[in-house]
C-alpha angles and dihedrals in degrees: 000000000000114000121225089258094058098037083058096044089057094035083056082047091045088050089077103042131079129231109279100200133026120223111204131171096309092071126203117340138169088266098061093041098064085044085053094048091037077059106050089045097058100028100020086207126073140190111202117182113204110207138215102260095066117134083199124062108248097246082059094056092046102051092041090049093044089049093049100045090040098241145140114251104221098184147003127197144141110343086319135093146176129220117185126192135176115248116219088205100041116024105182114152118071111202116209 
């Protein structure tokens, strides 16, 4: 569980990258998952964009993404949000 120290100090890293992956009407599926985990391995931190076209509301695709790849979600916001988790290879990002 992220504190509110940390959560500002990625949502100040995830300021300056874009969304890395797009969810459309199909939703989330196993397929994104194991990108989203691939992702957060590599990067930690992730930018997802939900797009119009969603059948689901963005908070929904968030909490169900974060629950199935096992992550923190940092931030929420418009049709965008941002999932971090820490990666046991490449461990990049120091929170404070």
């Amino acid at each position: 569980m992220l504190t509110g120290k940390q959560r500002s100090y990625l949502r100040s890293l995830a300021n300056g990258i874009d969304s890395v992956f797009q969810v459309g009407k199909g939703g989330v599926n196993d397929n994104m998952i194991k990108q989203f985990n691939e992702a957060l391995e590599a990067r930690e931190l992730i930018k997802v964009t939900v797009l119009k076209n969603s059948l689901e509301d963005v908070r929904e695709v968030c909490d169900e993404a974060a629950r199935l790849t096992g992550s923190e979600v940092v931030q929420v916001i418009g049709n965008k949000f941002v999932l971090y988790k820490e990666s046991k290879e490449n461990k990049v990002i120091e929170l404070p």
